[in-house]
C-alpha positions as CSV (number, residue, x, y, z in Angstrom):
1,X,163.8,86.6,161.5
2,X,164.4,90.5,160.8
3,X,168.2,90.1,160.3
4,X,167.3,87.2,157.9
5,X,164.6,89.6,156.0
6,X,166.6,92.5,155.6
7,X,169.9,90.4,154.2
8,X,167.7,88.3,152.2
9,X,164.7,90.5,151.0
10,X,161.7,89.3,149.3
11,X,163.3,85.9,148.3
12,X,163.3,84.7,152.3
13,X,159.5,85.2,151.5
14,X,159.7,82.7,148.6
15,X,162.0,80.3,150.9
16,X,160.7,80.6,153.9
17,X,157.1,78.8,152.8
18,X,159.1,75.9,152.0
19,X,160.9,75.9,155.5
20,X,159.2,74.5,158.7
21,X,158.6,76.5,161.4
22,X,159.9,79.2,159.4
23,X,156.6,78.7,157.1
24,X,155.1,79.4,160.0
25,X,155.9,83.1,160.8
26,X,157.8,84.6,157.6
27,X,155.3,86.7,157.4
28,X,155.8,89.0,160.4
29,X,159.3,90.3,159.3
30,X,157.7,90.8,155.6
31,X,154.9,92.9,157.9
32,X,157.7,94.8,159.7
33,X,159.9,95.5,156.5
34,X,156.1,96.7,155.0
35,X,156.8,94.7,152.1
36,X,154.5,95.3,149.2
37,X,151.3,93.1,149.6
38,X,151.2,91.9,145.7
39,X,154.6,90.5,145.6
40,X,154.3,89.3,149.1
41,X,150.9,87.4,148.0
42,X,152.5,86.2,144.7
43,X,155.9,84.8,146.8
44,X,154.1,83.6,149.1
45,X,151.5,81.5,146.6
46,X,154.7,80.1,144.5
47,X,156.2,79.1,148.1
48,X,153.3,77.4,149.0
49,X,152.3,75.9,145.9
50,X,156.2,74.4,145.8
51,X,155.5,72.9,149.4
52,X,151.9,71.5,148.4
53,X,153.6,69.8,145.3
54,X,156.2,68.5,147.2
55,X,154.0,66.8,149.7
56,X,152.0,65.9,147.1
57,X,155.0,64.1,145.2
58,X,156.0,62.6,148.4
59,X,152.6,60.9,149.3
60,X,151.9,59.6,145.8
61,X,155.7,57.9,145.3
62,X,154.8,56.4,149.1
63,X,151.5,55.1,147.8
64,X,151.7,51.5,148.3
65,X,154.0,51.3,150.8
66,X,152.5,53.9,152.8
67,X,152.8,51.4,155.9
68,X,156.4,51.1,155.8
69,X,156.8,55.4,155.1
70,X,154.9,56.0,158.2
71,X,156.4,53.9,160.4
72,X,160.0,55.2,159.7
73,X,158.2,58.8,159.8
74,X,157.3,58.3,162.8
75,X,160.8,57.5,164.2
76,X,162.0,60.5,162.6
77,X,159.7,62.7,164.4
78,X,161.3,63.0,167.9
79,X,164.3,63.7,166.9
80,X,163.5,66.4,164.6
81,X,161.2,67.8,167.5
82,X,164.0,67.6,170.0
83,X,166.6,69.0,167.6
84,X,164.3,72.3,166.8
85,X,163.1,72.5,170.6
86,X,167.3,72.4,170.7
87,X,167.9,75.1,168.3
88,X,164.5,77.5,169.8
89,X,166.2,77.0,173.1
90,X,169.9,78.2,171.6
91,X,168.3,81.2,170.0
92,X,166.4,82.4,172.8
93,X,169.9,81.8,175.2
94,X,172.2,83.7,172.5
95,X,169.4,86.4,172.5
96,X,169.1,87.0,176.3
97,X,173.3,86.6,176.3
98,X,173.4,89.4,173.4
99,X,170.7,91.2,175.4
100,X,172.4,91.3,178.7
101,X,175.7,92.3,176.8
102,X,174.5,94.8,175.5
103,X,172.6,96.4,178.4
104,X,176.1,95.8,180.5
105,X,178.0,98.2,178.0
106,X,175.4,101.2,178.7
């Protein structure tokens, strides 16, 4: 998340609210990077309001075939859970690898 905040900047702020998971903790590389609270509150307002509207979009073309929606929802959702369990797992392994490799050259 640090790497993608200093290449990216304030737009990952903007971004990030629209991402899952990443929703979920863009705001502790904006903390790091002390990014301005003001733009960080207006970026993260636009991002969220984006989201909210897309959701919003979402549940009112499902409307009356909200049955339907759900039920193929629902056999989306473990293999979206497996396949970001998949990628936490790969980050964590290519972090300890990168880790190790570095401690090895000192």
């Amino acid at each position: 998340m640090e790497r993608w905040f200093e290449k990216f900047g304030s737009i990952s702020v903007l971004i990030g609210r629209v991402v899952p998971v990443v929703r979920t903790v863009i705001s502790v590389p904006a903390g790091i990077a002390e990014m301005k609270r003001g733009p960080f509150v207006v970026l993260t307002a636009i991002g969220a309001a984006a989201w909210v509207s897309l959701l919003t979009g979402l549940g009112y073309a499902a409307g009356a075939n909200w049955q339907h929606v759900s039920k193929n929802f629902h056999m989306a959702q473990t293999p979206m859970i497996i396949l970001i369990v998949i990628l936490i797992a790969f980050g964590f392994w290519h972090r300890i690898k990168t880790v190790r490799r570095h401690n090895s050259s000192n």
